[in-house]
PDB file of N, CA, C and O in Angstrom:
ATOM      1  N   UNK A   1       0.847  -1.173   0.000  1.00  0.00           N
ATOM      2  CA  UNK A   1       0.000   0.000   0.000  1.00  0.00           C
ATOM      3  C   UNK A   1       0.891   1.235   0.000  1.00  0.00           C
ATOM      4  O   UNK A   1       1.504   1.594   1.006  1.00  0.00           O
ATOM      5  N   UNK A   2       0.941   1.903  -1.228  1.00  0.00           N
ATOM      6  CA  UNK A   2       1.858   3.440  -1.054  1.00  0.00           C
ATOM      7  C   UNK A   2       1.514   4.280  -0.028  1.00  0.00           C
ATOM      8  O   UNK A   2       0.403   4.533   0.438  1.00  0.00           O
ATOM      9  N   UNK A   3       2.567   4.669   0.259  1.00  0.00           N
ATOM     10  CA  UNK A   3       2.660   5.844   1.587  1.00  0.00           C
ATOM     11  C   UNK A   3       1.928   7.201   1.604  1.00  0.00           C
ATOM     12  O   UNK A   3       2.631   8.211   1.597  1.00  0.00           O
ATOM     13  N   UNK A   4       0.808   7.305   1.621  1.00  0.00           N
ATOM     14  CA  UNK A   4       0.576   8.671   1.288  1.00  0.00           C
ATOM     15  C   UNK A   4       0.376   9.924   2.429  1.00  0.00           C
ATOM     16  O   UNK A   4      -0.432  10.829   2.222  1.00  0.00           O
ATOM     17  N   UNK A   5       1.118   9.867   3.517  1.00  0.00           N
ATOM     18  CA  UNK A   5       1.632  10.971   4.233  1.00  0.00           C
ATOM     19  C   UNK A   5       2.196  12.222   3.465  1.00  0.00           C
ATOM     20  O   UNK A   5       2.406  12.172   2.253  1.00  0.00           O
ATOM     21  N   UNK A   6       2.482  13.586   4.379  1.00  0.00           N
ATOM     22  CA  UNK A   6       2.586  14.675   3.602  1.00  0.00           C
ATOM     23  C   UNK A   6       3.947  14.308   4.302  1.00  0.00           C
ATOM     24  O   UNK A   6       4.208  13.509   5.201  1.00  0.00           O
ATOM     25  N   UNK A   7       4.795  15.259   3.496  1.00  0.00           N
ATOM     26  CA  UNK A   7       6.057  15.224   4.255  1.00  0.00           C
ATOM     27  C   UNK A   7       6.330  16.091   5.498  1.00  0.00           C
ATOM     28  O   UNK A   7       5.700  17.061   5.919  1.00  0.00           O
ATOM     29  N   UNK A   8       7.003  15.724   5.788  1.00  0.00           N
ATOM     30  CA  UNK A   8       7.293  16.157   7.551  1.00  0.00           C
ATOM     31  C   UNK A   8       7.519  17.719   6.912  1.00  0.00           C
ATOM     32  O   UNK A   8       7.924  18.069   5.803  1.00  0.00           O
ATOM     33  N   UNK A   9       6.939  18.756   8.476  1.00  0.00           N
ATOM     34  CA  UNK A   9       7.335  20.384   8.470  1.00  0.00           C
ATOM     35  C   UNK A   9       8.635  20.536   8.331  1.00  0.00           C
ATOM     36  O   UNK A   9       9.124  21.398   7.602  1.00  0.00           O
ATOM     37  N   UNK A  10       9.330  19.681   9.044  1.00  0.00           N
ATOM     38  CA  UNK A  10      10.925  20.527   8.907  1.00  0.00           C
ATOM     39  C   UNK A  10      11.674  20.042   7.682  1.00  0.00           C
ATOM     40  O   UNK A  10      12.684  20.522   7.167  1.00  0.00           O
ATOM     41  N   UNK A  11      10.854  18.834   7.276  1.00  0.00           N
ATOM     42  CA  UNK A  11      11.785  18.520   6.050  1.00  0.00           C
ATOM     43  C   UNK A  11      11.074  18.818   5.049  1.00  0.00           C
ATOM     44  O   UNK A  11       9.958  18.313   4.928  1.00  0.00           O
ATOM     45  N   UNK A  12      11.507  19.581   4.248  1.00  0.00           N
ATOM     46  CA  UNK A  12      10.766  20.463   2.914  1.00  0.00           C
ATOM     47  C   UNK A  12      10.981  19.450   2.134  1.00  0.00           C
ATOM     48  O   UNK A  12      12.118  18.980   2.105  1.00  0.00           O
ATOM     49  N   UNK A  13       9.503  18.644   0.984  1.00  0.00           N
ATOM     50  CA  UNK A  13       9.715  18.428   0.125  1.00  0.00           C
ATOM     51  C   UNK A  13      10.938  18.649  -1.151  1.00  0.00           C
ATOM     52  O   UNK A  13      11.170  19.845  -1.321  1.00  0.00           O
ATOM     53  N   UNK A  14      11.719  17.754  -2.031  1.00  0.00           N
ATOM     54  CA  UNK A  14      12.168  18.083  -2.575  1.00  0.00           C
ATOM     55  C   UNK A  14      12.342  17.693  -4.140  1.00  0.00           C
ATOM     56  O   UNK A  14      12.633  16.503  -4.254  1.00  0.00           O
ATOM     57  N   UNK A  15      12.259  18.251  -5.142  1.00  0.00           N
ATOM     58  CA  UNK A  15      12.165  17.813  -6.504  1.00  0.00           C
ATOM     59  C   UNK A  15      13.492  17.627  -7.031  1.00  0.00           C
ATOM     60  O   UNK A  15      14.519  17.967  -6.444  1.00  0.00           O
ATOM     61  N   UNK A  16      13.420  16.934  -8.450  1.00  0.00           N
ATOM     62  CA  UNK A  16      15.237  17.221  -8.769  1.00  0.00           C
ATOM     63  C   UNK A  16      15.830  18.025  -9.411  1.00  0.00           C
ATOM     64  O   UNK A  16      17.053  18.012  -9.554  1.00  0.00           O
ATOM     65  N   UNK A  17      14.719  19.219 -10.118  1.00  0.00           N
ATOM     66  CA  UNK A  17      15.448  20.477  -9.958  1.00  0.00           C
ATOM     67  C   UNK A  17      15.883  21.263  -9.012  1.00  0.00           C
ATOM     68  O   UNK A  17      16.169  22.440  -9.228  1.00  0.00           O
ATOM     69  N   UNK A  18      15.982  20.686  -7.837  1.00  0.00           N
ATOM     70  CA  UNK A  18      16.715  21.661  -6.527  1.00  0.00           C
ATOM     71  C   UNK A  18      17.898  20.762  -6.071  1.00  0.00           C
ATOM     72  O   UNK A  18      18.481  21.081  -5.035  1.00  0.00           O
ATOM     73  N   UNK A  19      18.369  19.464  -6.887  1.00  0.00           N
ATOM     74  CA  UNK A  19      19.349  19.252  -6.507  1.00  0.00           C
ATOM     75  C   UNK A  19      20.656  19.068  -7.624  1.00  0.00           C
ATOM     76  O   UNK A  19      20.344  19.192  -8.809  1.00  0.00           O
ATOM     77  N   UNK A  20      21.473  18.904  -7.444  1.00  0.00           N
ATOM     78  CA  UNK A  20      22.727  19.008  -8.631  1.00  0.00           C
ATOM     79  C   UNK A  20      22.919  17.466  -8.454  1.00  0.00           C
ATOM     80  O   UNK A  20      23.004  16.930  -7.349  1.00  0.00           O
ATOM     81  N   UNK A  21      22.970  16.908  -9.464  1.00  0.00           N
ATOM     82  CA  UNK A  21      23.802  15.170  -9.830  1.00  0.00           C
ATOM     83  C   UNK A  21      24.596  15.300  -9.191  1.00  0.00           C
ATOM     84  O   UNK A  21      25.417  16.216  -9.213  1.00  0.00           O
ATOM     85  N   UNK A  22      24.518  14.148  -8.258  1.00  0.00           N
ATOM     86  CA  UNK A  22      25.800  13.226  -7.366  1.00  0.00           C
ATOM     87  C   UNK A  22      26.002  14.761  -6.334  1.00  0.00           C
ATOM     88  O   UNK A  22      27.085  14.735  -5.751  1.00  0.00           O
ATOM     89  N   UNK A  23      25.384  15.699  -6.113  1.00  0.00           N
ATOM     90  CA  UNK A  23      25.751  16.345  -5.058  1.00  0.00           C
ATOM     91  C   UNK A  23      24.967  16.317  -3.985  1.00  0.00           C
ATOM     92  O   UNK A  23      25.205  17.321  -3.314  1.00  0.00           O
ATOM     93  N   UNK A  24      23.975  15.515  -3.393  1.00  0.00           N
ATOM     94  CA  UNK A  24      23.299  14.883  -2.289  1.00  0.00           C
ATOM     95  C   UNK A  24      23.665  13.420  -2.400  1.00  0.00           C
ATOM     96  O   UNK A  24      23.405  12.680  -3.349  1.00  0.00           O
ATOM     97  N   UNK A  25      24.177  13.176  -1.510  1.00  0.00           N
ATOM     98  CA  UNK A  25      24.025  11.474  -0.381  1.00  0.00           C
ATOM     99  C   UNK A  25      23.013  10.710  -0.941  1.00  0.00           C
ATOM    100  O   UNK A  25      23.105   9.585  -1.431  1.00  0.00           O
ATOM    101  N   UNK A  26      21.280  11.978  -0.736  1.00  0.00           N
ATOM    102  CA  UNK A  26      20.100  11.022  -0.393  1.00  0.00           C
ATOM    103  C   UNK A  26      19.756  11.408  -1.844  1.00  0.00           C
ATOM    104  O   UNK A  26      18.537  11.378  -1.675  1.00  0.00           O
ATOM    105  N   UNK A  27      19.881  11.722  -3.045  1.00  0.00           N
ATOM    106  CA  UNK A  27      19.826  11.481  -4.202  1.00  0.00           C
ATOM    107  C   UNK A  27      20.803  10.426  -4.719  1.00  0.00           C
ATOM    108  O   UNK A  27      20.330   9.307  -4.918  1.00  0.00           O
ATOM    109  N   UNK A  28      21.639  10.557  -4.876  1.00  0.00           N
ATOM    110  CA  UNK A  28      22.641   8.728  -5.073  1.00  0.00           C
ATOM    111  C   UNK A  28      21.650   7.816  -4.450  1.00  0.00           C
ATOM    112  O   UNK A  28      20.747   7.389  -5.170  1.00  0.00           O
ATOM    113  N   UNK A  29      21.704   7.455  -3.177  1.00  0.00           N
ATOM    114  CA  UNK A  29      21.164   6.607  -2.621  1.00  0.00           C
ATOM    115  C   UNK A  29      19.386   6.254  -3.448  1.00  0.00           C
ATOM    116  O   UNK A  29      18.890   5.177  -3.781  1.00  0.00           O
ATOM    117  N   UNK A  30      18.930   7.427  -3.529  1.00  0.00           N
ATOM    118  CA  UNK A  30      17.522   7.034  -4.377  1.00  0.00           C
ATOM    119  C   UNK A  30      17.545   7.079  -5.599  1.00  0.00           C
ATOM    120  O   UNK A  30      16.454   6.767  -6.077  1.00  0.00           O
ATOM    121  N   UNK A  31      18.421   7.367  -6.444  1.00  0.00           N
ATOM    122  CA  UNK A  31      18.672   6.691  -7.866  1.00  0.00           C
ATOM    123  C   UNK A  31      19.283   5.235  -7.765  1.00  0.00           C
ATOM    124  O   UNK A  31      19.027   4.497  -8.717  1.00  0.00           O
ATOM    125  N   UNK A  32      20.236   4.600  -6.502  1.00  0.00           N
ATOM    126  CA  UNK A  32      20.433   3.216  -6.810  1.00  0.00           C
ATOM    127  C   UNK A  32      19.213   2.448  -6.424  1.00  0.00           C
ATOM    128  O   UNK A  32      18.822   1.349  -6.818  1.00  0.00           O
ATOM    129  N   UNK A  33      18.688   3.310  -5.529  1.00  0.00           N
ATOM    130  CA  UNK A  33      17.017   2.257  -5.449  1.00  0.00           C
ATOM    131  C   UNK A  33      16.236   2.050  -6.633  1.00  0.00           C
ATOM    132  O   UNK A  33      15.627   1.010  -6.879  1.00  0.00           O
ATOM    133  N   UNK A  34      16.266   2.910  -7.247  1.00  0.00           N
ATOM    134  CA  UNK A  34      15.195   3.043  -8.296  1.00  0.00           C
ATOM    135  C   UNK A  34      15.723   2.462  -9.246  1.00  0.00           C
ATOM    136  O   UNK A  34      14.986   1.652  -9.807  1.00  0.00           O
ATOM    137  N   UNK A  35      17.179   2.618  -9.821  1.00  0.00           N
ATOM    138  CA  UNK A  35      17.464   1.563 -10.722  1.00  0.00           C
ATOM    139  C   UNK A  35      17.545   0.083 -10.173  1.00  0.00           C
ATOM    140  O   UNK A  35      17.315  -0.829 -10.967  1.00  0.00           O
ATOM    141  N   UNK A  36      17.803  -0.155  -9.090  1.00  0.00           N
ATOM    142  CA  UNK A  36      17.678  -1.875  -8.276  1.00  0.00           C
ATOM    143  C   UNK A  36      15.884  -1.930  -8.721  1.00  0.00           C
ATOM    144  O   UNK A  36      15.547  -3.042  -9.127  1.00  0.00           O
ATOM    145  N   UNK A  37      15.319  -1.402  -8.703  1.00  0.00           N
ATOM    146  CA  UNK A  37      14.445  -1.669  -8.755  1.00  0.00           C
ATOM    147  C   UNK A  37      13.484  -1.645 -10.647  1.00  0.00           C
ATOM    148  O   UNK A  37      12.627  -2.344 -11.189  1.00  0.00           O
ATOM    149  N   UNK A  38      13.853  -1.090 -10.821  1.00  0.00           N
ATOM    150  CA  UNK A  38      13.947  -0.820 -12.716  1.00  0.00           C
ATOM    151  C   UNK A  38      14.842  -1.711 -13.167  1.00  0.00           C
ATOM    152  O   UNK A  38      14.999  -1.521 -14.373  1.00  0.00           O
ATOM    153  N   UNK A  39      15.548  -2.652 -12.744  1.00  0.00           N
ATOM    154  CA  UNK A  39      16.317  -3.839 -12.931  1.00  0.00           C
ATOM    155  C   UNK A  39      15.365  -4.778 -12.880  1.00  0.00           C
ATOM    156  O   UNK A  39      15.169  -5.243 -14.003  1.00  0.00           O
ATOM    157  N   UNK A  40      14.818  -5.164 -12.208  1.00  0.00           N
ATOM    158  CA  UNK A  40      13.718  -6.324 -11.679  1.00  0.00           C
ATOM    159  C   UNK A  40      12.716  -6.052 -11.998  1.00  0.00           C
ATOM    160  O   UNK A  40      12.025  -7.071 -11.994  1.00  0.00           O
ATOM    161  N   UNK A  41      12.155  -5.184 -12.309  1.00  0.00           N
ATOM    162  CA  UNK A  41      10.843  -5.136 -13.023  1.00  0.00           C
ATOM    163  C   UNK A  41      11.107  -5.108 -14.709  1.00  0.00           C
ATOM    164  O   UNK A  41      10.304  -5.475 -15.567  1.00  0.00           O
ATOM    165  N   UNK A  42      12.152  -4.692 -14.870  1.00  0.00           N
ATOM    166  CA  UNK A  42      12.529  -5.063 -16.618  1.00  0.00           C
ATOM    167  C   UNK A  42      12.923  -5.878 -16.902  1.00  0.00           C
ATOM    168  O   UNK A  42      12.967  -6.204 -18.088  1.00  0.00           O
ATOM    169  N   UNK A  43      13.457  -6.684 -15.809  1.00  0.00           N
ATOM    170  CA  UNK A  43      13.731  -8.497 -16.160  1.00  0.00           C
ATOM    171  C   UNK A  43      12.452  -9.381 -16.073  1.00  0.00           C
ATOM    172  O   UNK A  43      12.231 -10.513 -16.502  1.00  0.00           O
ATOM    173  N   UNK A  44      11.646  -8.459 -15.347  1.00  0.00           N
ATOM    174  CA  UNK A  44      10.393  -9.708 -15.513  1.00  0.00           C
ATOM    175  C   UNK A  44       9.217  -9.364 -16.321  1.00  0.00           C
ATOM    176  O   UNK A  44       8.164  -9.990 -16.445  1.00  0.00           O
ATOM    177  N   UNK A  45       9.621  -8.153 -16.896  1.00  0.00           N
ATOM    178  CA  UNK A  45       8.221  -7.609 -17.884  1.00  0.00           C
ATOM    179  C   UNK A  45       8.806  -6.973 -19.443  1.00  0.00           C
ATOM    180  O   UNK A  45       8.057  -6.666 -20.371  1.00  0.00           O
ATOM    181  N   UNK A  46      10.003  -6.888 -19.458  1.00  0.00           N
ATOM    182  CA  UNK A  46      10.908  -6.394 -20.451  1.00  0.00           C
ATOM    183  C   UNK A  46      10.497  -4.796 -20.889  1.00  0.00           C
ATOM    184  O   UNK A  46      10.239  -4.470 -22.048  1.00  0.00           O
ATOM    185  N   UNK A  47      10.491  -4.118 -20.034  1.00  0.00           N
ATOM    186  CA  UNK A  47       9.612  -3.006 -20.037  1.00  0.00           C
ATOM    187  C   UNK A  47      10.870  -1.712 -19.245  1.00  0.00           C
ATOM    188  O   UNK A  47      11.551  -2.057 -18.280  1.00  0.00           O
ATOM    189  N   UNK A  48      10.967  -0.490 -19.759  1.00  0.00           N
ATOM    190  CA  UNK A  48      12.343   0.086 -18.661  1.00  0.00           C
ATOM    191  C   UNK A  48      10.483   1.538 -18.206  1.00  0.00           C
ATOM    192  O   UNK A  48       9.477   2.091 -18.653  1.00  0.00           O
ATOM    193  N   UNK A  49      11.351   1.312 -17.066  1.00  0.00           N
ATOM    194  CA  UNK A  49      10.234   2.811 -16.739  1.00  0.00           C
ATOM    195  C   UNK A  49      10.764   3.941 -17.741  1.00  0.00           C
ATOM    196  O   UNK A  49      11.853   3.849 -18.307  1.00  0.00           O
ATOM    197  N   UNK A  50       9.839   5.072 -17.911  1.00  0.00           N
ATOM    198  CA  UNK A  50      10.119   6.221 -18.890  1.00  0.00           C
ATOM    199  C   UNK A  50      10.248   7.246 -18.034  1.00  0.00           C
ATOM    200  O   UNK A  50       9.528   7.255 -17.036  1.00  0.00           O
ATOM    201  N   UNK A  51      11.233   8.355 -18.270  1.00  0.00           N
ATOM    202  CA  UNK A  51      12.003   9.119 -17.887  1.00  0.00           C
ATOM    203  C   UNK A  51      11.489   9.866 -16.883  1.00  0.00           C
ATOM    204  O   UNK A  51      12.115  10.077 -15.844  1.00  0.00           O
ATOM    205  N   UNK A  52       9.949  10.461 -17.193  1.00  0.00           N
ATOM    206  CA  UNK A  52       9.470  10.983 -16.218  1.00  0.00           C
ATOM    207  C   UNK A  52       8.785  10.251 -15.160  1.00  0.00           C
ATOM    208  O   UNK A  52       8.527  10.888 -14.138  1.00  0.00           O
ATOM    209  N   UNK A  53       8.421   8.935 -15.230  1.00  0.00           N
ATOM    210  CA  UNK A  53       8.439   7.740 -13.881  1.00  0.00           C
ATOM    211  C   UNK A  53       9.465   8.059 -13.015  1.00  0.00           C
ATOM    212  O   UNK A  53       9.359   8.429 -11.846  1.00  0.00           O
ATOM    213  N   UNK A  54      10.763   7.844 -13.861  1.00  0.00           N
ATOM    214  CA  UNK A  54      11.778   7.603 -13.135  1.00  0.00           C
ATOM    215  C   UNK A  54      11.897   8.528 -12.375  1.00  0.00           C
ATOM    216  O   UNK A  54      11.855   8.194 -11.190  1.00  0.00           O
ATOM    217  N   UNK A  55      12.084   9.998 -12.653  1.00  0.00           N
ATOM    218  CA  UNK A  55      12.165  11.117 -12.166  1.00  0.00           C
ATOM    219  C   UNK A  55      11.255  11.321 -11.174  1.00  0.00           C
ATOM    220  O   UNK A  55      11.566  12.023 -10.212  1.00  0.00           O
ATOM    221  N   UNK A  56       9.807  10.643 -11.284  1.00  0.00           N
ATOM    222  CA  UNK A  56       9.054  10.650 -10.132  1.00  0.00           C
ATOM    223  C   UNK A  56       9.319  10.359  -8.799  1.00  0.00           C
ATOM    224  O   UNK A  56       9.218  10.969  -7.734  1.00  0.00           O
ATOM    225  N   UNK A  57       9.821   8.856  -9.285  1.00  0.00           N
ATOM    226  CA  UNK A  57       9.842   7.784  -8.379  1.00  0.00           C
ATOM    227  C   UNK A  57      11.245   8.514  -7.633  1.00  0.00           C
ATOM    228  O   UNK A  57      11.070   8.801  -6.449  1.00  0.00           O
ATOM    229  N   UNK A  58      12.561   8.826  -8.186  1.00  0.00           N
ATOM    230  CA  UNK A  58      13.581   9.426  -7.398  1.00  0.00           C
ATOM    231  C   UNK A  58      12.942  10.432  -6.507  1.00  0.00           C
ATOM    232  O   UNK A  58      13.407  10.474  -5.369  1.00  0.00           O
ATOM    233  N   UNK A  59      12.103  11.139  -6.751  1.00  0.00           N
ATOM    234  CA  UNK A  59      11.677  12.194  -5.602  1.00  0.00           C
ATOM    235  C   UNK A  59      10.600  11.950  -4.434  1.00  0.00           C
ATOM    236  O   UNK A  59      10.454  12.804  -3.560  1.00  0.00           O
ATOM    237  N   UNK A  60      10.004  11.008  -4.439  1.00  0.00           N
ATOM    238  CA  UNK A  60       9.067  10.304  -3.577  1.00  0.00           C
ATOM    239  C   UNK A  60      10.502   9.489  -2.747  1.00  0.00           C
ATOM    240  O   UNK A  60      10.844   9.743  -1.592  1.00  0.00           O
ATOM    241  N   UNK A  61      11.097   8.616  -3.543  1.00  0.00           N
ATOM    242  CA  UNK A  61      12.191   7.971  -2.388  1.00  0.00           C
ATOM    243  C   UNK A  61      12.768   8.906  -1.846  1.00  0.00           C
ATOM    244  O   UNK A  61      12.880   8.725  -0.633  1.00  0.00           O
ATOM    245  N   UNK A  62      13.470  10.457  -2.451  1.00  0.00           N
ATOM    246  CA  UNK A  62      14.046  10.967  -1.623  1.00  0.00           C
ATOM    247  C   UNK A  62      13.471  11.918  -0.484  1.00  0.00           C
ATOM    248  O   UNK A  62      14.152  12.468   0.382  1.00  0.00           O
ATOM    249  N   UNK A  63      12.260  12.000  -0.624  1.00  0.00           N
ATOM    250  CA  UNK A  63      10.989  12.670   0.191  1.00  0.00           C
ATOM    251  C   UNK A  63      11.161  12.034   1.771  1.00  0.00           C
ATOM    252  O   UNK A  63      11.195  12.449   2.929  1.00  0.00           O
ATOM    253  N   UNK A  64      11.264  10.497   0.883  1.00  0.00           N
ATOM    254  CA  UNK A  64      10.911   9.623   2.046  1.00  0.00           C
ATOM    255  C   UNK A  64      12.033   9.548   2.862  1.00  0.00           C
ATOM    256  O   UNK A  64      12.022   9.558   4.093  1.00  0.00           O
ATOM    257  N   UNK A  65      12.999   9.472   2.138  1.00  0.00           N
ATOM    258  CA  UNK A  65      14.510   8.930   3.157  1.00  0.00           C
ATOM    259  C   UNK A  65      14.980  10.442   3.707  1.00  0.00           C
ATOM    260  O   UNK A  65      15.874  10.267   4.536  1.00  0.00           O
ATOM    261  N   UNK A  66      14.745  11.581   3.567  1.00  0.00           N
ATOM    262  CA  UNK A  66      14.592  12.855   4.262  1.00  0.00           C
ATOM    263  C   UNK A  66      13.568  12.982   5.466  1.00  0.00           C
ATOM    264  O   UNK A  66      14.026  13.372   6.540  1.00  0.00           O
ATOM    265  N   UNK A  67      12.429  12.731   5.386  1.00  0.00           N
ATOM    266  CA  UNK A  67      11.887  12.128   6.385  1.00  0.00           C
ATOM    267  C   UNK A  67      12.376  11.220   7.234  1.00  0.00           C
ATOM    268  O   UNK A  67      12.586  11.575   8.394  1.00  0.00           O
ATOM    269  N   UNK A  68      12.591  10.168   6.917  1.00  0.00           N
ATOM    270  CA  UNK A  68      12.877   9.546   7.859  1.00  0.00           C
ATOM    271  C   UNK A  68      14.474   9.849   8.635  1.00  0.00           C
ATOM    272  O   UNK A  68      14.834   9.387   9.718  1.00  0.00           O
ATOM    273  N   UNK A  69      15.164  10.639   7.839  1.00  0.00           N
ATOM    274  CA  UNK A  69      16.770  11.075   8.529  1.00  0.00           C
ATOM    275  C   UNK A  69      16.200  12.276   9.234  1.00  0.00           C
ATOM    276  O   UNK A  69      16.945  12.983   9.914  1.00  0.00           O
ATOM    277  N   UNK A  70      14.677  12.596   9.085  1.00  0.00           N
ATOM    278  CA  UNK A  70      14.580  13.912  10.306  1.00  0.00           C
ATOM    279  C   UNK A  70      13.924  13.523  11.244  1.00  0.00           C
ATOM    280  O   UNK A  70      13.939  14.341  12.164  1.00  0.00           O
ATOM    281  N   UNK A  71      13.255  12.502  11.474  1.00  0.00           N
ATOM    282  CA  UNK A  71      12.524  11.416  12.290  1.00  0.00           C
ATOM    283  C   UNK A  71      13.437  10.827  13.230  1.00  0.00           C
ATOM    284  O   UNK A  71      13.093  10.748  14.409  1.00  0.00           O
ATOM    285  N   UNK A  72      14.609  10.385  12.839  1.00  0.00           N
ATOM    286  CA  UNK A  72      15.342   9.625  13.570  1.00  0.00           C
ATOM    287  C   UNK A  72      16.249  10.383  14.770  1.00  0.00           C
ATOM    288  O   UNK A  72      16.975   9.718  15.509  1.00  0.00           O
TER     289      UNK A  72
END
């Protein structure tokens, strides 16, 4: 079941026009998720997500793993 919480007050949503390639931690980290994961779903459906999925999906993981590094 997707997560549909707002993101936490102190941690401001973030898109990937506010960040520069390979210059956040928690962007690396949510592009290797998303391709681990665009690996395995294109091995079992022969299908690659399209650019703006992808781009989605990187900003929801990094939503999330910002949250949770302000949670902790």
């Amino acid at each position: 079941m997707p997560d549909t919480r707002s993101p936490s007050a102190d941690a401001p949503a973030l898109s990937l026009d506010q960040v520069e390639p390979n210059d956040s931690p928690t962007e690396e980290l949510a592009r290797e998720l998303i391709g681990l994961i665009e690996q395995r779903v294109s091995a079992r459906t022969g299908e690659e997500l399209d650019d703006t999925l992808r781009d989605e999906l990187i900003v929801v993981v990094m939503n999330h793993i910002e949250d949770w590094q302000h949670s902790s």
